[in-house]
C-alpha positions as protocol buffer text, in pm:
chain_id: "A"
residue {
  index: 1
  type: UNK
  ca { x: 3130 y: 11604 z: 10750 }
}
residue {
  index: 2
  type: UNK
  ca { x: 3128 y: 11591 z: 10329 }
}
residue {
  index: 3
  type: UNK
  ca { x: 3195 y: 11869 z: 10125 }
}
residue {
  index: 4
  type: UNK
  ca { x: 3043 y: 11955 z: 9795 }
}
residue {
  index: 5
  type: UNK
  ca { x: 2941 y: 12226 z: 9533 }
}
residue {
  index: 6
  type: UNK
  ca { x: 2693 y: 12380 z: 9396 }
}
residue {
  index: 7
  type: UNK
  ca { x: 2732 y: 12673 z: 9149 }
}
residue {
  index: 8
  type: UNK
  ca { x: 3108 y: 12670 z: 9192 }
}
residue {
  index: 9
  type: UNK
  ca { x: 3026 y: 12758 z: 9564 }
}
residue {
  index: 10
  type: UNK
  ca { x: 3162 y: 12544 z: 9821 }
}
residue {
  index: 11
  type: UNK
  ca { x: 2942 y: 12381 z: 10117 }
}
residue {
  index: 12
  type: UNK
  ca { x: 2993 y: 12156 z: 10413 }
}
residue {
  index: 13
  type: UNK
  ca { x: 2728 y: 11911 z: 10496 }
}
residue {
  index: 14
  type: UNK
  ca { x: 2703 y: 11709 z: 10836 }
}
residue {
  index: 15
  type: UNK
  ca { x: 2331 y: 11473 z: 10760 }
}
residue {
  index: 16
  type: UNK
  ca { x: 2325 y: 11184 z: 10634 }
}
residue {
  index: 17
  type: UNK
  ca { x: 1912 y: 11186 z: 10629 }
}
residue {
  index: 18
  type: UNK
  ca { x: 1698 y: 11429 z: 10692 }
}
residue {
  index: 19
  type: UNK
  ca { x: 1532 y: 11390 z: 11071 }
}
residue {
  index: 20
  type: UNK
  ca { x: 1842 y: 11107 z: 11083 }
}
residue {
  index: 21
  type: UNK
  ca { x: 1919 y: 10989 z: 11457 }
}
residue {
  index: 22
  type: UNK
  ca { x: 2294 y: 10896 z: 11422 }
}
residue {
  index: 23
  type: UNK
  ca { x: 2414 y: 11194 z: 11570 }
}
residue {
  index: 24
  type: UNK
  ca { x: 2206 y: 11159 z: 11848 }
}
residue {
  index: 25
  type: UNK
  ca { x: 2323 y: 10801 z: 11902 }
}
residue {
  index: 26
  type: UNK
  ca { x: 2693 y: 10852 z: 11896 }
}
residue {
  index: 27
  type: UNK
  ca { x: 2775 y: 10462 z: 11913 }
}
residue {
  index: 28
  type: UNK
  ca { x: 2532 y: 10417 z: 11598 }
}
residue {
  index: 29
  type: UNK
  ca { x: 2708 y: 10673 z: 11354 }
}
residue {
  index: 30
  type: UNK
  ca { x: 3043 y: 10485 z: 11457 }
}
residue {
  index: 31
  type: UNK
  ca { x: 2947 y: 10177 z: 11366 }
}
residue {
  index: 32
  type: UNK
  ca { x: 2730 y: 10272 z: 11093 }
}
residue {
  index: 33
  type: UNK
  ca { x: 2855 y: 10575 z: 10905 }
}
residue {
  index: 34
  type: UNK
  ca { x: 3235 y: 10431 z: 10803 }
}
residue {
  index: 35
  type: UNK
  ca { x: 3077 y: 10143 z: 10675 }
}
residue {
  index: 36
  type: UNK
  ca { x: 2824 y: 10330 z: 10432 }
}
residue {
  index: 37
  type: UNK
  ca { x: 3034 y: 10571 z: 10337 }
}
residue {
  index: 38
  type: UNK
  ca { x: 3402 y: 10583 z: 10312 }
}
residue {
  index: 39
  type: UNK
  ca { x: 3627 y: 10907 z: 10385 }
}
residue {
  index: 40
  type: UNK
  ca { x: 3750 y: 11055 z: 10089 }
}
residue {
  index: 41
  type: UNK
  ca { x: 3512 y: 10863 z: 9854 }
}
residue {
  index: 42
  type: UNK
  ca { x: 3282 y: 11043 z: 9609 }
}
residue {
  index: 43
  type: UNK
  ca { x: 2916 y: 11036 z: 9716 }
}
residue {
  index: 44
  type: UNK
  ca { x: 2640 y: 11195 z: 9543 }
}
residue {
  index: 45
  type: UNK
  ca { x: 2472 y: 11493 z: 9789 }
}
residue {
  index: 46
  type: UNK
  ca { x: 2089 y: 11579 z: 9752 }
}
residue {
  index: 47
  type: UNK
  ca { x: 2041 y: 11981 z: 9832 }
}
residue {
  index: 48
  type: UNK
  ca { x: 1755 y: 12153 z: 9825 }
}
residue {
  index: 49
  type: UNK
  ca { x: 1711 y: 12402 z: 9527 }
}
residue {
  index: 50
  type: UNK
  ca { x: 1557 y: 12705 z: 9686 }
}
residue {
  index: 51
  type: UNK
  ca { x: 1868 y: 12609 z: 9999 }
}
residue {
  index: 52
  type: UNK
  ca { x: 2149 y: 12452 z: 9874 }
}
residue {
  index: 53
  type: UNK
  ca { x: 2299 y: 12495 z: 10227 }
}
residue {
  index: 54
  type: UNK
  ca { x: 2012 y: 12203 z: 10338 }
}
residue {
  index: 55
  type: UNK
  ca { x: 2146 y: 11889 z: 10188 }
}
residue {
  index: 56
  type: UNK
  ca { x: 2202 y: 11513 z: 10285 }
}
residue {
  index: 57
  type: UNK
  ca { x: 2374 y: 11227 z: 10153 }
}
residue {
  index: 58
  type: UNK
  ca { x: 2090 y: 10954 z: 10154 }
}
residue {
  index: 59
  type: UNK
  ca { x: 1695 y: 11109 z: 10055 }
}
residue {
  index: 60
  type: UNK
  ca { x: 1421 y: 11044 z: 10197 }
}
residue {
  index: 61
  type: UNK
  ca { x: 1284 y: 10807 z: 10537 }
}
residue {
  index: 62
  type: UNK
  ca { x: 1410 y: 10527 z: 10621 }
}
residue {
  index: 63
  type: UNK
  ca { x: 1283 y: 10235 z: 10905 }
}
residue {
  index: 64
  type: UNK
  ca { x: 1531 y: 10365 z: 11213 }
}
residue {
  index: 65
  type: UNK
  ca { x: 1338 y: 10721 z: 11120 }
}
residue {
  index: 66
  type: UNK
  ca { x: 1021 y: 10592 z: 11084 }
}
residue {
  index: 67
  type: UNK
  ca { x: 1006 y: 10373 z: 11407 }
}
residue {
  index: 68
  type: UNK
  ca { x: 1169 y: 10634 z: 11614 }
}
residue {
  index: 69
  type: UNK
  ca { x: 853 y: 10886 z: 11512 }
}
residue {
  index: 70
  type: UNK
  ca { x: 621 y: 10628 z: 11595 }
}
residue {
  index: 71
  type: UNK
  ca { x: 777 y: 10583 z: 11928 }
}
residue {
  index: 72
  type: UNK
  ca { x: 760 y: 10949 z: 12070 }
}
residue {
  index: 73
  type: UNK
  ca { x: 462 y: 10961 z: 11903 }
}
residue {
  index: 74
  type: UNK
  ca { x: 341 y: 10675 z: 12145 }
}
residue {
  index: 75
  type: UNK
  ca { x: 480 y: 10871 z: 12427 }
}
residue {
  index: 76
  type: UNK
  ca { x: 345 y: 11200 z: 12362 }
}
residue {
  index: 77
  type: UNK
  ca { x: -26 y: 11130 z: 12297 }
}
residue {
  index: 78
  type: UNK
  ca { x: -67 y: 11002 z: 12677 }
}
residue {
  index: 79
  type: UNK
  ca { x: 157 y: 11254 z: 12810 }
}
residue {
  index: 80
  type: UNK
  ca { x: -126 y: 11517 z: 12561 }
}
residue {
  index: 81
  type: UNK
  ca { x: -418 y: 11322 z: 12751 }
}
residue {
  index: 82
  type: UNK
  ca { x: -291 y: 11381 z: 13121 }
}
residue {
  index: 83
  type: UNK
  ca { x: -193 y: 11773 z: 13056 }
}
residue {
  index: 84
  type: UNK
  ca { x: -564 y: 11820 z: 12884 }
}
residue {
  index: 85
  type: UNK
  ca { x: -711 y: 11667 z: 13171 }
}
residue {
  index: 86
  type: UNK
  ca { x: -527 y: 11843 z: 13464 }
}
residue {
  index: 87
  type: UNK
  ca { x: -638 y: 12214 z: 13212 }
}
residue {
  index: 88
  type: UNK
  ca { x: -1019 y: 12127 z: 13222 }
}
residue {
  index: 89
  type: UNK
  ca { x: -966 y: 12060 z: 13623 }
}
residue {
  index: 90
  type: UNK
  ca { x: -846 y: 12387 z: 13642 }
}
């Protein structure tokens, strides 16, 4: 968890990156997290404007993100196939 301000009101933040899978890997964001970013340490946070309650620490996609899309993306067009066919049996 980071804390930062914006417009002398004070947020908490939990995501490193937006769609990010640490959290869902526990074992990941231990390894990972206290090595990128250190407790205590200044980090810059990106917010949105319109939300500033929506923010991360790291913009943007990155490969772990990516691949992980592709993946259940790989799962769920089958899965899409079988369910269309079993509706036209119907």
């Amino acid at each position: 968890m980071y804390e930062y301000q914006v417009r002398g009101e004070r947020l908490l933040g939990k995501k490193v990156r937006f769609g990010e899978l640490y959290w869902a890997w526990p074992m990941c964001a231990r390894w990972f997290l206290p090595r990128r970013f250190s407790a205590g340490a200044p980090a810059v946070v990106y917010y949105s404007p319109t939300d500033p309650s929506d923010a991360v620490l790291e913009p943007g996609l990155n490969v772990l993100s990516c691949s992980a899309f592709v993946f259940m993306l790989a799962l769920n067009v089958p899965t899409a196939m079988v369910i269309y066919k079993v509706v036209q049996a119907i």
